[in-house]
C-alpha positions in Angstrom: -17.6 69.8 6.6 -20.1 71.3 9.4 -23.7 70.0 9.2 -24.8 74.0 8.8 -22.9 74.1 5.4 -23.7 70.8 4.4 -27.5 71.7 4.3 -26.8 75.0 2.4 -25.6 73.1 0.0 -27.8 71.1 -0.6 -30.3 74.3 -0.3 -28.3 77.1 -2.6 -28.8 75.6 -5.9 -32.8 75.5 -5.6 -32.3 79.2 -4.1 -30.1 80.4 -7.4 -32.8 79.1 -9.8 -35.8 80.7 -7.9 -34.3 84.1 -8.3 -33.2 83.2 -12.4 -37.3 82.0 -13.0 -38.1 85.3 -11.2 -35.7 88.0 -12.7 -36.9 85.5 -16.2 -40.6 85.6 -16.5 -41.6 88.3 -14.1 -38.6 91.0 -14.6 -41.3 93.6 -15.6 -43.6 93.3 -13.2 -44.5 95.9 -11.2 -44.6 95.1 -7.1 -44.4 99.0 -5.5 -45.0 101.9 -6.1 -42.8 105.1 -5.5 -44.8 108.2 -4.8 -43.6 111.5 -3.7 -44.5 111.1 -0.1 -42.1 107.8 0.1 -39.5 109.6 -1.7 -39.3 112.4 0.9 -40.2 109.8 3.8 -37.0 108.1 3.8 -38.1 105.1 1.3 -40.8 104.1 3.8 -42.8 101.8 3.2 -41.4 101.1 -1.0 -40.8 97.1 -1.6 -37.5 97.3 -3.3 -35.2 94.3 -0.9 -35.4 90.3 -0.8 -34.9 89.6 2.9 -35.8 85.7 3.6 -34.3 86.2 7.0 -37.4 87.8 8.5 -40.7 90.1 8.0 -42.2 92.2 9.5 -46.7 92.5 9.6 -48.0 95.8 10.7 -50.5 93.4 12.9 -48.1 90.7 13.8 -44.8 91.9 14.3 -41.5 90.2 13.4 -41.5 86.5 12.1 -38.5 84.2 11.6 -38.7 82.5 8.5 -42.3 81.7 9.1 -42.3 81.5 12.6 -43.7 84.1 14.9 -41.0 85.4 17.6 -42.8 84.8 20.2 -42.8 81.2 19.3 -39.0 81.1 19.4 -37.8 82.6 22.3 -37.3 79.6 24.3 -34.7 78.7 21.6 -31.3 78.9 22.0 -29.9 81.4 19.5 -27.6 79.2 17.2 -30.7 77.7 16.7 -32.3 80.7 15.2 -29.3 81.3 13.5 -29.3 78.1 11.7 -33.4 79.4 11.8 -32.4 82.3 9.8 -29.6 80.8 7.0 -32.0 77.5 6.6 -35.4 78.4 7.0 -35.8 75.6 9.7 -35.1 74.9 13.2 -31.7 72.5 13.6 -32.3 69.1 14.9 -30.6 68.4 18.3 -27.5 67.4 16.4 -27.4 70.1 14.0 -27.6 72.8 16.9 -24.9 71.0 19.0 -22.5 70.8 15.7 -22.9 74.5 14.9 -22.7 75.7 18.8 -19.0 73.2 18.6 -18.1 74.7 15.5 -18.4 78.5 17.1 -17.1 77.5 20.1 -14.0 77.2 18.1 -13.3 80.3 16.1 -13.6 82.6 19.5 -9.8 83.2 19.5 -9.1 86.5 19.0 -5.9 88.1 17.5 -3.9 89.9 19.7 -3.7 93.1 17.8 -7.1 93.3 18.5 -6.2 93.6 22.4 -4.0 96.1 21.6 -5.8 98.1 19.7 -8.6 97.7 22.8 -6.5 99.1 25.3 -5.1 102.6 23.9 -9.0 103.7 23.1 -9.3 107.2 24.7 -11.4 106.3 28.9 -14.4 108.0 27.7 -14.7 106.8 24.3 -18.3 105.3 23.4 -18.3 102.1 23.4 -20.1 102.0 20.2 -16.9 103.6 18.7 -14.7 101.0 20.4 -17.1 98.0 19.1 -17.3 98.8 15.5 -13.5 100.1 14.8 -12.4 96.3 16.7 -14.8 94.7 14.3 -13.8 96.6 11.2 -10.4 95.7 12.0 -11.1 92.1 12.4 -11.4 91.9 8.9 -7.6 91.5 8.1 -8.7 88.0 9.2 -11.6 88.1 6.3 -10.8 84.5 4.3 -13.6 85.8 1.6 -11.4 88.7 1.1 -7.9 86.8 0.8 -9.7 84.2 -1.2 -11.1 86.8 -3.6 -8.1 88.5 -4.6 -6.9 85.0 -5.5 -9.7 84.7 -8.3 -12.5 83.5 -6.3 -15.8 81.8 -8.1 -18.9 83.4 -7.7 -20.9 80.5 -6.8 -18.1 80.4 -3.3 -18.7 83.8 -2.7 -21.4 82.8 0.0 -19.2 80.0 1.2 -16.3 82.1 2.4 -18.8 84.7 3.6 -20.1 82.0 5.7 -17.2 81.2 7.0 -16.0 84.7 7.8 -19.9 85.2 9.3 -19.4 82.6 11.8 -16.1 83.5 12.3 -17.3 87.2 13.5 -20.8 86.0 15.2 -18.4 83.9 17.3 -15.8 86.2 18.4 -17.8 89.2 18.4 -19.8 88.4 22.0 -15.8 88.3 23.0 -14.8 91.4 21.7 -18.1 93.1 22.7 -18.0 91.7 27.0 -14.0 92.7 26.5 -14.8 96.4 25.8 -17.7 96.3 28.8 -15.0 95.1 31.3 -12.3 97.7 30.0 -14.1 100.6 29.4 -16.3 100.3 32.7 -13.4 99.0 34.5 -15.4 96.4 35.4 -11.6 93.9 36.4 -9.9 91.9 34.1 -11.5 90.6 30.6 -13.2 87.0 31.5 -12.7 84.4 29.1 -14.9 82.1 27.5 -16.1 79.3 28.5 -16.5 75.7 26.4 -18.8 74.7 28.7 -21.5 77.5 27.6 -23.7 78.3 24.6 -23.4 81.1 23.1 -25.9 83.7 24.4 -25.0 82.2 28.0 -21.2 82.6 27.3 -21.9 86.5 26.7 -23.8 86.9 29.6 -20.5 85.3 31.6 -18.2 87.3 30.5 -19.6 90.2 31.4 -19.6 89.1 34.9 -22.6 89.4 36.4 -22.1 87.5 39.4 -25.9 87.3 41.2 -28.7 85.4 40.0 -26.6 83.7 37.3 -29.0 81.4 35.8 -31.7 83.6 35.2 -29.8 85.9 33.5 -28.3 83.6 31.1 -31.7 82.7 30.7 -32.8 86.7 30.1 -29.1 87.1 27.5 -30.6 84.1 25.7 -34.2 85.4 25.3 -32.6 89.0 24.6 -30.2 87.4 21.5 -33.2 85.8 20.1 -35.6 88.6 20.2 -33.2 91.5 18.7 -31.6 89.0 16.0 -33.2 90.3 12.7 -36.2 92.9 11.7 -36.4 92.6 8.0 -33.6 94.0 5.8 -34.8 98.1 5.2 -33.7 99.1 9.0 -30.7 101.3 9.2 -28.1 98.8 10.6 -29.2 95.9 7.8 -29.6 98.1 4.9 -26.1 100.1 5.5 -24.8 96.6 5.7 -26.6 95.1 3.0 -25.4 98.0 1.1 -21.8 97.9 1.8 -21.8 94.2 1.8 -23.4 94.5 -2.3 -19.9 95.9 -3.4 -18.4 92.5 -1.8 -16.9 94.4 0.8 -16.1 91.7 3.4 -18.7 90.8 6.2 -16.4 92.9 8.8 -16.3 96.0 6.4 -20.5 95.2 6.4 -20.9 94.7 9.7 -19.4 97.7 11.3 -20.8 99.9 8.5 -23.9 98.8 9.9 -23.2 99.3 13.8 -22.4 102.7 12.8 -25.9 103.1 12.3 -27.4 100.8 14.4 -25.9 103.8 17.0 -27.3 106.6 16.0 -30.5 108.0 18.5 -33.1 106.8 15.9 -32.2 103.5 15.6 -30.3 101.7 18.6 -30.6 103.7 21.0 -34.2 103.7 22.0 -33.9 101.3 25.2 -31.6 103.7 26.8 -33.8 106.2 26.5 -36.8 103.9 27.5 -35.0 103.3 31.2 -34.0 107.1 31.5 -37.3 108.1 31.6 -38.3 105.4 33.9 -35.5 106.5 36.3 -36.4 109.9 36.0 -40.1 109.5 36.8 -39.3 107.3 39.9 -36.8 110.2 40.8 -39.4 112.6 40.3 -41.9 110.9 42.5 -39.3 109.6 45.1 -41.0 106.2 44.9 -43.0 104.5 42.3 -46.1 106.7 41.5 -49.8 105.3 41.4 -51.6 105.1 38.5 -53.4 108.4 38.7 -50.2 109.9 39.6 -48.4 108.4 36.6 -51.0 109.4 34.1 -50.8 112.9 35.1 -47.4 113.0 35.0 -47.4 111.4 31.2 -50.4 113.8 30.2 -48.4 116.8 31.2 -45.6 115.8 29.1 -47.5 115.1 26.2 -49.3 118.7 26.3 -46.3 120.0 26.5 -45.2 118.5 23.1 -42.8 115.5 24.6 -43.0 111.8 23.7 -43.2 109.2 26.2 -40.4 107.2 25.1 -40.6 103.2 23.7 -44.2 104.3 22.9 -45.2 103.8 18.8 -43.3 102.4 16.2 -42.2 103.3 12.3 -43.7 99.9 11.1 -45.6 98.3 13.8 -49.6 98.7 14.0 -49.7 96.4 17.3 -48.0 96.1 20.7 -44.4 94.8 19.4 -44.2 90.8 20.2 -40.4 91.4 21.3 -42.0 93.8 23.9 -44.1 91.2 25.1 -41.8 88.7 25.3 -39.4 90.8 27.6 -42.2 91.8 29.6 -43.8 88.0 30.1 -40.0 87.2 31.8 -40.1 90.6 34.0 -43.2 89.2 35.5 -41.8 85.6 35.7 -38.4 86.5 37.2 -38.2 90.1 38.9 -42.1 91.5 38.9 -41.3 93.7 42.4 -38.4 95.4 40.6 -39.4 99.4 40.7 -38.0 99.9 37.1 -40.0 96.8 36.2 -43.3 97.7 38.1 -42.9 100.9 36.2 -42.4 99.3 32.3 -46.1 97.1 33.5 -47.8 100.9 34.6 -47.0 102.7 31.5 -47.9 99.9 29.8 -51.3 100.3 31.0 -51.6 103.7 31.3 -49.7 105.3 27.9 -51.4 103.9 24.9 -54.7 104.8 26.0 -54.1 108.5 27.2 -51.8 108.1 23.8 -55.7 107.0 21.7 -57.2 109.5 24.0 -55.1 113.0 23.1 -54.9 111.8 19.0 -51.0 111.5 19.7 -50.3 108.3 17.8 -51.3 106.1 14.4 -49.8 103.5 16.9 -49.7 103.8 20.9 -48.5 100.6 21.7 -45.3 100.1 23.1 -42.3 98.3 21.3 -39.1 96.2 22.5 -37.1 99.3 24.0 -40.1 100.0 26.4 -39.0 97.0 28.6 -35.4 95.8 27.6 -33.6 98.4 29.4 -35.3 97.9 33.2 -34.3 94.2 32.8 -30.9 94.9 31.8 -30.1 97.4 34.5 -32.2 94.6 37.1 -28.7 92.9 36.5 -26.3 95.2 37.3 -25.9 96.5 33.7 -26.5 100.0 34.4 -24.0 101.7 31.7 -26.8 103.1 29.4 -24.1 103.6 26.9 -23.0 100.2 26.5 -27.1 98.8 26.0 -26.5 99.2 22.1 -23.4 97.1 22.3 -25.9 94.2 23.5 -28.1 94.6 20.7 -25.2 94.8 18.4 -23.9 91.1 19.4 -27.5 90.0 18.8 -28.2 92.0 15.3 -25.1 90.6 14.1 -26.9 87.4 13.2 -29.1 88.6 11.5 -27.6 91.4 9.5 -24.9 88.2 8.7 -27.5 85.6 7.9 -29.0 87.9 5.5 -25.2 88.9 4.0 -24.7 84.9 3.1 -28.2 84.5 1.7 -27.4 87.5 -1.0 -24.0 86.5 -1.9 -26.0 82.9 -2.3 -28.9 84.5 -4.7 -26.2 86.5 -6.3 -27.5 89.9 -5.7 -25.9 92.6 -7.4 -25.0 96.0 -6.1 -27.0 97.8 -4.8 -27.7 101.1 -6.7 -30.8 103.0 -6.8 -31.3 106.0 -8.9 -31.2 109.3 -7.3 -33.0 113.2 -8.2 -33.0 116.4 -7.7 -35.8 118.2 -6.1 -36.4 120.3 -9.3 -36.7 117.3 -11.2 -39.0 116.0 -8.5 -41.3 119.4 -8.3 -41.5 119.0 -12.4 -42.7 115.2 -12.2 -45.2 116.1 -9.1 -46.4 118.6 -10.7 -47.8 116.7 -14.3 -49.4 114.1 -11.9 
């Protein structure tokens, strides 16, 4: 038995009987409120999900199981991983067991390379990712072992095992589709020798400045892991996942909305509008050139884009760790000079027109430049990064809810006459 399951284990039990005392002696207790404003807001803001993976503080940004990213970005991602299922950091053991145990479930079927090679040449890459993980899960062991009469208190077993199964083989799948779709040569195959964020990074195929962009892959797996459960790509998947749909059903459910322009696709746009601007100028503007340039589009009713955030209150920690490594590793890049001068310039001019509850930038403001530094220039294929490192999170959280035995989920829905009645005898 892996050391990762042997301390769940050990853990699940006290985990089951914190969730019985609550639902026992505190079932009635009221912890939100729903008003009319949160109903029509898209449930901002109402406390209705357990998430022990992660929180998010409108003044401190995301923090892992008690630990503030920006504490953890050194780590190595299994390590965050086991982080995220545990609540602590693995010992040096415990990460080398877990990053040998993924190391070996990165085989991948071969319908699966079939299936890879008649997508149409232009389809998005998104498209490609999340049909390739859905149909993974004819490999699902929680699903065969379900229909065989499975026990509820294995449920998260199996799901564990069909998690690591898919965080394993999904950086595989994902650097597969960059190399086909991009015709980037043949698909490179793992290797033993690597950890897991560095092993992604390899098979893309970056071939220059190879150590420091493991390093970045690494940094970028960590900081994009997990933001709470009530985003679109975890909630879709905790959704789907609370009808014990397997963790590949789950998962792809949630890249599907992981892709949409709202959600993952914010770094692209990020780097386009750098690109432009640098375009525009035909070099890198100065700073009274630059704030200009943003002013105008702002009067003219655009957004600067990576600027504010739905939750956050303060620049986002993720942002500051991505921008710390631009300045260690590539601070005369243009696209990287650029992410420092908006930086400086936006969220004051942003205070200064009354634009934004929240100027400051967040992680999409500065992903993209170091990305595309390496040779990653695709902009569609950015949210297939983030996918590979969401999926620990969104699968951490899947095997901690099949632990607590969660139910499904099932809110109550009305209609806006009934709504209109209720407002209106407040």
């Amino acid at each position: 038995m892996s050391l990762l399951k042997t301390k769940l284990l050990s853990q699940i039990p006290d985990l089951k009987e914190r969730v019985r005392n609550l639902g026992k002696n505190h079932g009635s207790k009221v912890v939100s409120e729903v008003t009319v404003e949160a109903i029509l807001g898209g449930m901002r803001g109402i406390r209705s999900l357990i998430c022990d993976t992660s929180e998010v503080g409108l003044d401190t940004g995301l923090i892992i199981r008690g630990i503030p990213i920006l504490e953890l970005t050194d780590k190595l991602p299994e390590d965050i991983l086991w982080l995220m299922l545990t609540g602590e950091l693995p010992t040096e053991a415990e990460s080398k067991d877990l990053q040998a145990d993924l190391q070996k479930r990165t085989d991948i079927p071969d319908y699966i390379w079939a299936m890879l090679k008649e997508f149409p040449k232009d389809a998005h890459p998104m498209n490609m990712l999340s049909g390739l993980v859905s149909a993974l899960g004819n490999e699902s062991k929680f699903k065969n072992e379900y229909f065989k009469g499975l026990k509820k208190d294995l449920y998260w077993d199996y799901t564990l095992e069909d998690s690591l199964d898919l965080i394993a083989r999904i950086p595989v799948i994902a650097a597969a589709i960059y190399r086909v779709r991009f015709n980037k040569g043949d698909i490179i195959k793992a290797d033993p020798s690597l950890d897991w964020g560095a092993n992604f990074a390899h098979m893309l195929g970056v071939e220059t400045e190879v150590e420091s962009w493991y390093k970045l892959m690494r940094m970028y797996m960590v900081v994009h892991c997990d933001h709470e459960s009530g985003n679109v790509s975890a909630l879709t998947a905790h959704v789907v996942g609370s009808a014990l749909s397997d963790v590949y059903f789950s998962l792809s459910a949630g890249l599907a909305g992981l892709a949409g322009p709202l959600h993952g696709l914010a770094n692209q746009e990020c780097l386009k509008f750098i690109i432009d601007t640098l375009d525009h100028f035909g070099k890198v503007p100065t700073d009274d050139e630059l704030k200009a340039y943003a002013k105008d589009r702002l009067d003219r009713g655009l957004v600067i884009p990576g600027y504010g955030h739905a939750v956050l209150r303060v620049t986002d920690p993720r942002f500051t760790a991505s921008i710390e490594y631009g300045r260690k590793l590539i601070p005369n890049d243009d696209r990287f000079v650029m992410v420092e001068k908006l930086f400086k310039i936006v969220p004051q001019l942003l205070i200064e027109q009354g634009k934004a509850k929240d100027p400051w930038p967040n992680v999409d403001a500065a992903t993209g430049a170091l990305l595309y530094h390496y040779g990653i220039k695709e902009f569609e294929y950015y949210t297939v990064i983030f996918s590979v490192s969401r999926a620990l999170g969104i699968c951490s959280q899947l095997v901690l809810s099949r632990a607590m035995g969660e139910p499904i989920t099932r809110p109550k829905s009305v209609t806006t006459d009934w709504l209109e009645k209720a407002a209106n005898k407040q």
